[in-house]
C-alpha positions in Angstrom: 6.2 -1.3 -12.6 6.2 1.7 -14.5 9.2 0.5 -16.9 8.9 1.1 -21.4 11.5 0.3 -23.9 13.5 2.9 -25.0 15.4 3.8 -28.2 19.4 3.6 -28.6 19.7 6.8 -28.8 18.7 8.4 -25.5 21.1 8.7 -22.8 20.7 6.6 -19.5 21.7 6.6 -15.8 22.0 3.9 -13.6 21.2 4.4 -10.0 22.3 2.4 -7.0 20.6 2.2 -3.4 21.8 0.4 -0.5 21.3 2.7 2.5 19.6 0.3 4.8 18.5 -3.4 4.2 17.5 -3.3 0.5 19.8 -3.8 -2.3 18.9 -1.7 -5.2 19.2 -1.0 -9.0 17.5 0.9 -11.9 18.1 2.3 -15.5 16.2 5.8 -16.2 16.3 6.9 -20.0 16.9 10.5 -20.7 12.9 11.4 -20.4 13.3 10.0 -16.8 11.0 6.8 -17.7 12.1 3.8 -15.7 13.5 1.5 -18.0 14.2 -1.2 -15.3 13.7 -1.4 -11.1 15.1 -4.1 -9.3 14.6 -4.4 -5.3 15.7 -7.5 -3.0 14.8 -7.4 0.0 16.1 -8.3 3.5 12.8 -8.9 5.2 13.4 -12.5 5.9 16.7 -12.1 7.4 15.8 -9.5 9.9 12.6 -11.1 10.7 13.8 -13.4 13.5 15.4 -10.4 15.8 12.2 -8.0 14.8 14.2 -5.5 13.3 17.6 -4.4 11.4 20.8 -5.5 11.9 23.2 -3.5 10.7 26.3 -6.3 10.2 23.5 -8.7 8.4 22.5 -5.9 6.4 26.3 -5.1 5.1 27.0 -8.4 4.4 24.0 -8.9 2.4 24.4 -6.2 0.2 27.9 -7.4 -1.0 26.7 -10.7 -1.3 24.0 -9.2 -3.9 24.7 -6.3 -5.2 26.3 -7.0 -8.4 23.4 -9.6 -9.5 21.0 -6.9 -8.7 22.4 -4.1 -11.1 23.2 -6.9 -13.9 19.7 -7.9 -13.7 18.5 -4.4 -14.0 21.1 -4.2 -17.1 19.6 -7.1 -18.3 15.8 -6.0 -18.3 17.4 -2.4 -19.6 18.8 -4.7 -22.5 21.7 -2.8 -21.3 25.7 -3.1 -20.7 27.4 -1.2 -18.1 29.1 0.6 -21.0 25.9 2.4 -22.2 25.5 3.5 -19.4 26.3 7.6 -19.6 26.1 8.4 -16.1 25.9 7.1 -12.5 23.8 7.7 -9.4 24.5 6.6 -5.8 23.0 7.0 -2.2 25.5 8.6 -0.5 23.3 9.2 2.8 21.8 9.5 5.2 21.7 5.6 6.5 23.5 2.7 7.6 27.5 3.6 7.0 28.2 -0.2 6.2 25.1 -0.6 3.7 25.8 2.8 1.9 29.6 1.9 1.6 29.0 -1.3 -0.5 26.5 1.0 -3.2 29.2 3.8 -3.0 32.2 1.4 -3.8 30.8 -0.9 -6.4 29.0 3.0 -8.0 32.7 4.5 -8.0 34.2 1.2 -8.9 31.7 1.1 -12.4 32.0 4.7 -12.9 36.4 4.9 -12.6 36.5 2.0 -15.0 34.1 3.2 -17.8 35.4 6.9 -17.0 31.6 8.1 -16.7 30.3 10.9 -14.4 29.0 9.8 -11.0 26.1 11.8 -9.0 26.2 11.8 -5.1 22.3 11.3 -4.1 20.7 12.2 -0.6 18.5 9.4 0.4 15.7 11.7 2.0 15.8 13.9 -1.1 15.6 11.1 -3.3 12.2 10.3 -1.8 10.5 13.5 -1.9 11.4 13.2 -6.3 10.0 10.0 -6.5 6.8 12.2 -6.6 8.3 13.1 -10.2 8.8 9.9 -11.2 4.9 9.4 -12.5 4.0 13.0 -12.3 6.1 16.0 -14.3 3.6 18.8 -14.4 3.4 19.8 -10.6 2.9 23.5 -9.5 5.3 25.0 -6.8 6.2 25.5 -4.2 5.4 22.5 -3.0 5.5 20.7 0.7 6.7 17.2 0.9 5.8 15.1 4.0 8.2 12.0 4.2 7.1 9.4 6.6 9.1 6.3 6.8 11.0 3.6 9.4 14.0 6.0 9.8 13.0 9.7 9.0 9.8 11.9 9.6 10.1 14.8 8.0 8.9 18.2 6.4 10.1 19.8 3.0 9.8 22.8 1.1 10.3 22.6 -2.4 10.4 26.3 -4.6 11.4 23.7 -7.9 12.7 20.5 -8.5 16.1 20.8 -6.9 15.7 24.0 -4.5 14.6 21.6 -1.5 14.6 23.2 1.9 14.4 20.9 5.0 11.7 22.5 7.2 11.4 19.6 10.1 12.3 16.4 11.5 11.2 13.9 13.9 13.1 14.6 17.5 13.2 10.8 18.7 11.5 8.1 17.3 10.6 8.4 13.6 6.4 7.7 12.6 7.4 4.0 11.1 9.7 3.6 13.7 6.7 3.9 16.0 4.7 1.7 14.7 7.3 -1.5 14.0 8.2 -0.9 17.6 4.6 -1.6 19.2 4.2 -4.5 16.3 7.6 -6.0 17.7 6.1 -5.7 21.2 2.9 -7.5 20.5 4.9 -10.0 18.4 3.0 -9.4 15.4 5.9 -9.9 12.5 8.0 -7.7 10.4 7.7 -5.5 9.0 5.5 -4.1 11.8 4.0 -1.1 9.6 2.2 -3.3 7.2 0.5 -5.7 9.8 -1.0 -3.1 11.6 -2.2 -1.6 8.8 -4.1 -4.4 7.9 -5.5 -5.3 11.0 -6.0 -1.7 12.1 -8.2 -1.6 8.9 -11.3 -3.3 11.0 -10.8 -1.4 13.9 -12.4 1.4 15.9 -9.9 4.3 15.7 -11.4 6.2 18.7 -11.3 3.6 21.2 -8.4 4.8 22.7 -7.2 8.1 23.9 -3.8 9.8 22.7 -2.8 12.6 23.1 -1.3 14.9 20.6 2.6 16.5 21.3 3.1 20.2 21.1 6.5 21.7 20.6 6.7 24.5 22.9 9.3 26.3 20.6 6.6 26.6 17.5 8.4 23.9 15.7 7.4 22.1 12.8 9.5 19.0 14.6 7.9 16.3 15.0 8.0 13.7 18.2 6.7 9.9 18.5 8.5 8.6 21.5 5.8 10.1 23.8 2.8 7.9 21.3 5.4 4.7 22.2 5.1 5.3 25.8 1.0 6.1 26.0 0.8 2.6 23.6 2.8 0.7 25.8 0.6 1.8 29.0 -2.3 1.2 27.7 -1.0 -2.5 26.6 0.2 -3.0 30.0 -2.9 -1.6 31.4 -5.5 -3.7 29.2 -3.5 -6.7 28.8 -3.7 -6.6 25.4 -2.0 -9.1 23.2 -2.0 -10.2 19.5 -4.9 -12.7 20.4 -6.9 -10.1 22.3 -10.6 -9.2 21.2 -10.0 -5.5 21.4 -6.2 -5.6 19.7 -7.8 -4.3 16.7 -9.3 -1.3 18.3 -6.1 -0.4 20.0 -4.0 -1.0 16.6 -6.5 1.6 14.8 -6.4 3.8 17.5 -2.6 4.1 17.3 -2.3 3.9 14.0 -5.1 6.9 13.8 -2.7 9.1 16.4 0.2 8.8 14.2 -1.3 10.1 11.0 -3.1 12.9 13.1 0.1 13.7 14.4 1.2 14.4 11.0 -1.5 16.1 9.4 -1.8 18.5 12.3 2.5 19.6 11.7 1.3 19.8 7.5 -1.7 22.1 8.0 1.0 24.1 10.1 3.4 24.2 7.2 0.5 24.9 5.1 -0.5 27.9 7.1 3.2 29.2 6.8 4.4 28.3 3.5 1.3 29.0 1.4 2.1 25.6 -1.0 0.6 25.1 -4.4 0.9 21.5 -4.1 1.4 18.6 -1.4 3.6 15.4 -1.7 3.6 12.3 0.5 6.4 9.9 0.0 8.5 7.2 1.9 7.7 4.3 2.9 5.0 4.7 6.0 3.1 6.7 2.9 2.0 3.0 1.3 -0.2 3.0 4.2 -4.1 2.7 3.1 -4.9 5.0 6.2 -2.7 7.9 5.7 -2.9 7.9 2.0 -6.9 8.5 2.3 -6.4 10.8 4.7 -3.9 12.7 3.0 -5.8 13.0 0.3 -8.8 13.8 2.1 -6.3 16.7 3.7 -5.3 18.1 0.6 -9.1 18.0 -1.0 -9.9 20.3 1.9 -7.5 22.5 1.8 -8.0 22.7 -2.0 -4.3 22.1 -2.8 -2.7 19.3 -5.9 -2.2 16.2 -3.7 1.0 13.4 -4.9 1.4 10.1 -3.6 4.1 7.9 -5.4 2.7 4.5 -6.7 3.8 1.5 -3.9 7.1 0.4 -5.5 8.3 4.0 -5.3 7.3 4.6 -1.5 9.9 2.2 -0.3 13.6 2.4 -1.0 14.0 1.9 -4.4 16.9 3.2 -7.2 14.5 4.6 -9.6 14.3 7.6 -7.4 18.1 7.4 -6.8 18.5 7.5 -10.8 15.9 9.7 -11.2 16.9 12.9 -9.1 20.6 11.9 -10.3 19.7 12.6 -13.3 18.0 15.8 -12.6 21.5 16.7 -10.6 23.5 15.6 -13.5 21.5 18.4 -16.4 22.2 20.9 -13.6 25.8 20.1 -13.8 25.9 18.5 -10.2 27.5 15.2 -11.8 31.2 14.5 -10.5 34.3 13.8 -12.2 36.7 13.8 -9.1 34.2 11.1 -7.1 37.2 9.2 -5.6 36.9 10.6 -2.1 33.3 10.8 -2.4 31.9 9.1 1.3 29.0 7.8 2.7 27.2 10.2 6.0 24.7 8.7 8.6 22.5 11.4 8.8 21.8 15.0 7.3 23.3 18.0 8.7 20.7 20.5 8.5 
């Protein structure tokens, strides 16, 4: 963790993150150092039905919440009432998940009269980039690759972020927990199959790349799905074949290209100083070597958050909250602040 000690004196936000299936807390100082970063996970729960479920998920996060952000307080050698401002996910996710953060965050904030700053999830990921690295040159292009959201951002500075594209079906992560799911390999899928897909051949099978016919930056993975799933049917391939590892790298191999080829789009357009990778398909090995292998050859700054800050986490909740809140985007009037499923563009 990249957490210091801190003097009295400095002001600090708490930030609070439960749009999906982890329940989430962290204290930033007023330098934007992480001070604490707490993350419990669902994984074990959701692991018998291979995926999310959105009532287990709900539940969880009431049942946990409030240890979470005392034992964030508590490695913060913080109370609640030092705390000088706020932070929650208010979107997009999981309506149920994001309701218990927004409560208890409105709850904390009305009863120690503090300032509370309304987050966006995706946004929140694209400034964990800033979380280990202040001195970046703009603009700037953010890729954000995760289980829920693909997508494409333009950033002129810090806070002027301009959605460029999104996936139009399945999202890259999405993708790949689906055919790990249908081979039985565990969950999370996205790790295995980074891990086996490590000793594989990545040209052993064919895919073929989408194109948007409109000129989009859009992406699309539903179409990768279906070629996998032929070619499984087709080859017989299961989690004990000889060849699973070769199909695994192959598939893995026409995701990330998939991706690259939309950024060196975006690149041609846009003209960026600097790239970003973030969420949390961007811990894997593959597409962080290649992304940085992109952005050597196109001779452009190249930032990939450290692991902890790929995945959800409230550091980057606190951290862009308070980068809202010196702009004068904290809230006073938050009562009928409310959670939203997804982004309107």
């Amino acid at each position: 963790m990249h957490e210091k000690t801190q003097g009295d004196n400095e002001p600090m936000i708490l930030g609070i993150e439960t749009s999906c299936d982890e329940t989430a807390a962290a204290v930033v100082d007023g330098s934007g150092a992480v001070v604490s970063s707490i993350v419990l996970s669902q994984d074990e729960i959701h692991a018998p039905y291979g995926g999310i479920v959105p009532e287990l998920a709900s539940r969880q996060h009431i049942m946990s919440i409030d240890y979470v952000v005392s034992e964030s307080l508590r490695r913060a050698r913080k109370n609640m009432k030092d705390m000088d401002v706020y932070a929650v996910t208010l979107g997009p996710g999981l309506i149920g998940s994001l309701l218990v953060g927004i409560s208890y965050a409105k709850a904390m904030a009305y009863y120690f009269n503090k300032p509370l700053v309304p987050v966006d999830h995706l946004e929140a990921h694209v400034h964990s980039v800033f979380i280990e690295n202040q001195d970046v040159d703009f603009p700037a292009l953010a890729l954000l690759v995760s289980g829920g959201h693909t997508s494409l951002f333009l950033l002129r500075e810090r806070l002027d972020i301009k959605p460029l594209a999104r996936t139009r079906d399945d999202a890259a992560g999405e993708a790949l927990d689906k055919i790990a799911k249908h081979l039985e390999l565990g969950y999370p899928g996205g790790p295995v199959i980074d891990k086996l897909a490590e000793k594989g051949d990545p040209d052993a099978y064919p895919f073929s790349l989408p194109n948007m016919r409109d000129r989009s930056l859009d992406f699309s993975f539903s179409g990768f799905k279906t070629a996998a799933l032929k070619h499984i049917r087709e080859k017989n391939i299961s989690r004990s074949s000889p060849d699973l590892k070769d199909f695994l790298a192959s598939f893995e191999h026409a995701v990330i290209r998939a991706l690259l080829k939309n950024l060196a789009e975006a690149v041609s357009r846009y003209n960026p100083r600097s790239l970003f990778l973030c969420g949390g398909v961007a811990r894997n090995n593959k597409l962080r070597r290649s992304f940085r292998d992109f952005s050597s050859k196109h001779k452009l700054a190249s930032f990939v958050p450290s692991a902890e800050y790929c995945t959800d986490n409230a550091a980057m909740i606190a951290a862009l909250g308070l980068e809202k809140a010196r702009k004068g985007q904290a809230e006073t009037s938050f009562l009928e602040l409310n959670a939203y499923p997804r982004r309107s563009e």
